[in-house]
DRENKOL-109736 format. One record per residue (C-alpha): residue in three letters; residue number from 1; z, x, y. Coordinates in steps of 0.1 Angstrom, whole numbers. Example, Ala and Ser with C-alpha at 12.3 -4.5 7.8 and 13.67 -1.06 7.14 Angstrom:
BEGIN
+------+-----+-------+-------+-------+
! type ! seq !    zz !    xx !    yy !
+------+-----+-------+-------+-------+
!  ALA !   1 !    78 !   123 !   -45 !
!  SER !   2 !    71 !   137 !   -11 !
+------+-----+-------+-------+-------+
END
This chain:
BEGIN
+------+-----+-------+-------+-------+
! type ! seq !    zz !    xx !    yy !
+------+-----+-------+-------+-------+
!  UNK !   1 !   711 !    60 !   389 !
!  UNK !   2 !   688 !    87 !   400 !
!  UNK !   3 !   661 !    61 !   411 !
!  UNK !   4 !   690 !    44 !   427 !
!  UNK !   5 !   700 !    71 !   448 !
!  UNK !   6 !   664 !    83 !   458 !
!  UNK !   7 !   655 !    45 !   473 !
!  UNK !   8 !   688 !    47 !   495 !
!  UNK !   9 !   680 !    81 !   505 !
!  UNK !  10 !   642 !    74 !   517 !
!  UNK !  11 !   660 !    38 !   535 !
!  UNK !  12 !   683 !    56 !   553 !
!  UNK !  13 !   652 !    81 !   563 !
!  UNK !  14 !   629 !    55 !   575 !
!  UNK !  15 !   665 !    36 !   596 !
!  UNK !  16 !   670 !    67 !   613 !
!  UNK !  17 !   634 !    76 !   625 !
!  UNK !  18 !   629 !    35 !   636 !
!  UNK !  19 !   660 !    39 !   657 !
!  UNK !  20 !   646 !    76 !   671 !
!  UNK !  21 !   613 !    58 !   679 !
!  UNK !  22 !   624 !    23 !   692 !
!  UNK !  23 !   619 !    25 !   731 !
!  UNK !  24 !   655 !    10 !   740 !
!  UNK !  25 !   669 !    34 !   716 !
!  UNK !  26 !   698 !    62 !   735 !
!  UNK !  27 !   679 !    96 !   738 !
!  UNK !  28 !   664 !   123 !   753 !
!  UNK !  29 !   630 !   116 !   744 !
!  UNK !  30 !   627 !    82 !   755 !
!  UNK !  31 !   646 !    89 !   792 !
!  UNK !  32 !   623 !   118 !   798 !
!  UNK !  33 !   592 !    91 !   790 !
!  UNK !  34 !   607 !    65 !   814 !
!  UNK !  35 !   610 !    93 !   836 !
!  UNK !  36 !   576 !   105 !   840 !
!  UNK !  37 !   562 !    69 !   837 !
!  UNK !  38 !   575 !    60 !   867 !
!  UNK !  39 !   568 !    93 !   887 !
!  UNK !  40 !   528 !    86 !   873 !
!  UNK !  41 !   533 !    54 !   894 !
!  UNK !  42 !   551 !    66 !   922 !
!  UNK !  43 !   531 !    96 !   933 !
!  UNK !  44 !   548 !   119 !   961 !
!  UNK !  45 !   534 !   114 !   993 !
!  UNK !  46 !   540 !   134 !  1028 !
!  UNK !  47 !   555 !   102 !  1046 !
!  UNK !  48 !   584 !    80 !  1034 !
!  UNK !  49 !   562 !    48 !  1045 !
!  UNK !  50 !   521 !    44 !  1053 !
!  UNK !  51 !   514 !    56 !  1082 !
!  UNK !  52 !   485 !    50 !  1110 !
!  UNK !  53 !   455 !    65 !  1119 !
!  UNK !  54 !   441 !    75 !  1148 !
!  UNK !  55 !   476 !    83 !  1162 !
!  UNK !  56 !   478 !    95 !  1197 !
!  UNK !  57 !   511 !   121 !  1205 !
!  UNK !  58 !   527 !   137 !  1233 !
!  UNK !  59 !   516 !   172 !  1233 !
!  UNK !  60 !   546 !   185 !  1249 !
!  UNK !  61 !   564 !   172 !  1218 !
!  UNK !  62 !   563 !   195 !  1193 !
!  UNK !  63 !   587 !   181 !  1171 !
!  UNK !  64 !   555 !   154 !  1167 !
!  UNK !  65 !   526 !   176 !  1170 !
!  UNK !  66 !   534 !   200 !  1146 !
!  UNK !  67 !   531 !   182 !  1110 !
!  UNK !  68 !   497 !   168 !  1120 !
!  UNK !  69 !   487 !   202 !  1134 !
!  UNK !  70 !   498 !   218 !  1096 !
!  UNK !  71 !   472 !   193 !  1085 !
!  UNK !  72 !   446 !   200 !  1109 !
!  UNK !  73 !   451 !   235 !  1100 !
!  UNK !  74 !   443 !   224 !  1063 !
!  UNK !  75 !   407 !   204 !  1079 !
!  UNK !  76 !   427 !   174 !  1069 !
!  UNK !  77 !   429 !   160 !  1104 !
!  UNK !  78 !   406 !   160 !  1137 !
!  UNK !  79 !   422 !   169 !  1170 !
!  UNK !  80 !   412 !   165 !  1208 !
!  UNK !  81 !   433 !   163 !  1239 !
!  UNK !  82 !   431 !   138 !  1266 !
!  UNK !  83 !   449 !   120 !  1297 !
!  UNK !  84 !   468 !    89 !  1289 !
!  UNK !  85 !   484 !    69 !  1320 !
!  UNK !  86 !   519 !    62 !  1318 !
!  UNK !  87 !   527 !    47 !  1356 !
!  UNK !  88 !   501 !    34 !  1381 !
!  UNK !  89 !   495 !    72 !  1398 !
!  UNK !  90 !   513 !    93 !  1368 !
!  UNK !  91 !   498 !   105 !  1337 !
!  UNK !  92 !   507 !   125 !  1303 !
!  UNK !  93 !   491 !   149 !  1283 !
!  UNK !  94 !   483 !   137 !  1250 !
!  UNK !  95 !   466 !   149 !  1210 !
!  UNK !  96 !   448 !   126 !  1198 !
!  UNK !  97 !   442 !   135 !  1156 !
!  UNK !  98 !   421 !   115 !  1133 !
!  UNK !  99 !   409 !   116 !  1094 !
!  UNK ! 100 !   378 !   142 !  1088 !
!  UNK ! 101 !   359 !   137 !  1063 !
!  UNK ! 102 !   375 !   160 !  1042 !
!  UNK ! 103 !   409 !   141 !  1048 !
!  UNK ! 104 !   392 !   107 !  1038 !
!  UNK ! 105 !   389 !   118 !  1007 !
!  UNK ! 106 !   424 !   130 !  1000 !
!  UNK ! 107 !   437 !    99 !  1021 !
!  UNK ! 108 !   454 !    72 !  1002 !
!  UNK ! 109 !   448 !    41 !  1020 !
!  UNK ! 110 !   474 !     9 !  1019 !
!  UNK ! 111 !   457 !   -14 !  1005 !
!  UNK ! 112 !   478 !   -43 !  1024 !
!  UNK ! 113 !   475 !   -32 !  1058 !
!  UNK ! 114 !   440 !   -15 !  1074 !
!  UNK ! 115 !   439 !    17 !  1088 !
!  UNK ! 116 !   475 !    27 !  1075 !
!  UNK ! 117 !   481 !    49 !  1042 !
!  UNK ! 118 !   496 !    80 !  1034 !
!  UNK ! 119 !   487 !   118 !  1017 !
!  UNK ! 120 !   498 !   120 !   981 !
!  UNK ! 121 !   499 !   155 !   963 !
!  UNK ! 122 !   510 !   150 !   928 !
!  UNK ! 123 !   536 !   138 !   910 !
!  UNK ! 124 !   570 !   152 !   894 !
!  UNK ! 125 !   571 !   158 !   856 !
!  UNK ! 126 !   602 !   162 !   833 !
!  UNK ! 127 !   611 !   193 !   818 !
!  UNK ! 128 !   643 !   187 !   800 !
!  UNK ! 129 !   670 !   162 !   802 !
!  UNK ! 130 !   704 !   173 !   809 !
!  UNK ! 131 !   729 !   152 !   806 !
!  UNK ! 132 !   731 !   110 !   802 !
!  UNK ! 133 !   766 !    93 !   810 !
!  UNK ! 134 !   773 !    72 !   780 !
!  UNK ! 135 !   758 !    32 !   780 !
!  UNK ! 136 !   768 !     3 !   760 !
!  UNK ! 137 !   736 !     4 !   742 !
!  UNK ! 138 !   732 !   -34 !   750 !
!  UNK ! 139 !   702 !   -44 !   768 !
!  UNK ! 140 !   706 !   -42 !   808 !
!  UNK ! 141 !   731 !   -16 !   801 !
!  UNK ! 142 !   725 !    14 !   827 !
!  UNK ! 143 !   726 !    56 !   823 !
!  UNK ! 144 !   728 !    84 !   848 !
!  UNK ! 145 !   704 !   105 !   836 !
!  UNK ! 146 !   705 !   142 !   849 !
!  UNK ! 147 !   672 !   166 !   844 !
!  UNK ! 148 !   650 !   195 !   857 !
!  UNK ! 149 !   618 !   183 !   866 !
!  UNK ! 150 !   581 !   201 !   876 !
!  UNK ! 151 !   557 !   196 !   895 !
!  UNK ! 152 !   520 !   183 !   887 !
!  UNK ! 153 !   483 !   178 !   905 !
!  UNK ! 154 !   491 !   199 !   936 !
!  UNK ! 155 !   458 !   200 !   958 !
!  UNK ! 156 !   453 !   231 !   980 !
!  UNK ! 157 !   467 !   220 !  1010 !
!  UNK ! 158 !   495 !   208 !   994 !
!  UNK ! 159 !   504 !   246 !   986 !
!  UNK ! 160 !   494 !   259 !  1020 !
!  UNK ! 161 !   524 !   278 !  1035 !
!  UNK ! 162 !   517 !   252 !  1065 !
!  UNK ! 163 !   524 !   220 !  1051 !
!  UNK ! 164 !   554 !   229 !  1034 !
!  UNK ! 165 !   566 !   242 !  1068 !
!  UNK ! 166 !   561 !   210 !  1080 !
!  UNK ! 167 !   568 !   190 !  1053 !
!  UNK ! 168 !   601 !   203 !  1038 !
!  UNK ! 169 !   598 !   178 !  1010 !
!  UNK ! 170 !   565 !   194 !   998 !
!  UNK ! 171 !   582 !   230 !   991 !
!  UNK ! 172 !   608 !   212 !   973 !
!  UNK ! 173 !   589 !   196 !   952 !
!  UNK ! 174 !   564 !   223 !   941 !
!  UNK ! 175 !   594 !   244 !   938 !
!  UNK ! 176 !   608 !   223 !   911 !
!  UNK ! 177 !   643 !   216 !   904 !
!  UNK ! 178 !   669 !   186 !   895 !
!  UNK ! 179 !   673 !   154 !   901 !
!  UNK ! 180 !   690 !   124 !   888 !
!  UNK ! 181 !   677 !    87 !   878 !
!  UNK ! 182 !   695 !    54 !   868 !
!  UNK ! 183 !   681 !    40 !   840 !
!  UNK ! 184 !   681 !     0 !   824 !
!  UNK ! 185 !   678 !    -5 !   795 !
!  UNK ! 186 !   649 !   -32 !   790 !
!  UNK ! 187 !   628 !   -54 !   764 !
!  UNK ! 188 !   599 !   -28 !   769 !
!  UNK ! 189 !   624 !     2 !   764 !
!  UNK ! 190 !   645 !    26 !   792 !
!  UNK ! 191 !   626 !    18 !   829 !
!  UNK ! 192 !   640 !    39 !   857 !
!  UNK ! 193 !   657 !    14 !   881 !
!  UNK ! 194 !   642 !    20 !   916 !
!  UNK ! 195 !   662 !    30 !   952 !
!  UNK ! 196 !   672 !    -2 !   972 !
!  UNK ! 197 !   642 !    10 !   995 !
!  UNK ! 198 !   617 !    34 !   996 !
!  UNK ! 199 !   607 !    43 !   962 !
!  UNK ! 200 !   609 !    78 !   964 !
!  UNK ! 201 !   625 !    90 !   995 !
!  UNK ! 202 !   608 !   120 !  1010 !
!  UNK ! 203 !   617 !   141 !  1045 !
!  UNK ! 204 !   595 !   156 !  1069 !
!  UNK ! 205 !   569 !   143 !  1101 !
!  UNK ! 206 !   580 !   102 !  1107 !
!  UNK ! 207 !   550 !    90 !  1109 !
!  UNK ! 208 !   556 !    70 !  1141 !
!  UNK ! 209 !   525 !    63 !  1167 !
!  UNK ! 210 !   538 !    77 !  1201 !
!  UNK ! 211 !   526 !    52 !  1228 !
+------+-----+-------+-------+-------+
END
């Protein structure tokens, strides 16, 4: 009887820690992996979509000139003025700001179309999980998960007082905080289920070329 009971004991044992370690299985541990997977793949980035250089502003716009004057500040960028022509006898005063050599290497270049890519600082990490709204456990089922995250990688000019004037989004982020994520439930465990657009929205600068 007493071998009996030891053998059911050490099954039930081993059943629980499969169902802790299976990836599909409902807890903290495995939403906090699927978590930080996908922010390891979807580094934050200072615009919400690749943007353009050289790219040529209005200088009376501050409103345009101002993020990419944070990043000249931070020797990211290169600046001159010039003369553009707008009508056959008018003209406007432009800023014309370019990658430095310094910015090249902390430039993350699209890959898909030349010249375009984007500055990418680091990526959120999770800290704890908070809450999970309840899931049928079947897979495709979907959770809210609610949890505080940090912040990891930061370069320099990331933390410059500058760029996170200029970049709202920035100060968030390296301020840490919450957030929630919908999560599926796949074959290959909990995956976070991506926005209907941009992978990780972000505010600041739009990234638009002035003409």
């Amino acid at each position: 009887m007493r071998n009996a009971f030891k053998a059911a004991t050490i099954l039930c044992a081993a059943t629980l820690l499969s169902t802790g370690c299976k990836k599909t299985a409902d807890n903290t541990l495995n939403y906090k992996s699927a978590i930080d997977t996908y922010y390891v793949a979807h580094p934050s980035c200072l615009w919400p979509q690749p943007i353009q250089f050289p790219a040529q502003v209005n200088t009376s716009d501050s409103s345009k000139t101002a993020p990419y004057d944070a990043l000249f500040d931070q020797g990211l960028l290169t600046r001159n003025a010039s003369e553009k022509k707008v009508l056959i006898v008018a003209t406007k005063r432009v800023t014309n700001y370019d990658l430095s050599d310094k910015g090249r290497s902390a430039w993350t270049a699209d890959t898909t179309q030349p010249g375009f890519g984007n500055f990418c600082y680091g990526h959120r990490t999770t800290q704890s999980i908070d809450s999970a709204l309840p899931n049928s456990g079947q897979p495709g089922a979907t959770t809210q998960v609610s949890y505080h995250f940090g912040f990891s990688g930061a370069p320099v000019w990331a933390q410059a007082a500058e760029t996170q004037n200029a970049f709202p989004q920035v100060k968030d982020d390296l301020a840490n905080g919450s957030a929630t994520a919908t999560l599926i439930d796949t074959n290959n465990g909990w995956q976070v289920q991506p926005p209907a657009t941009n992978s990780q929205p972000v505010t600041g600068a739009d990234g638009k070329i002035v003409e």
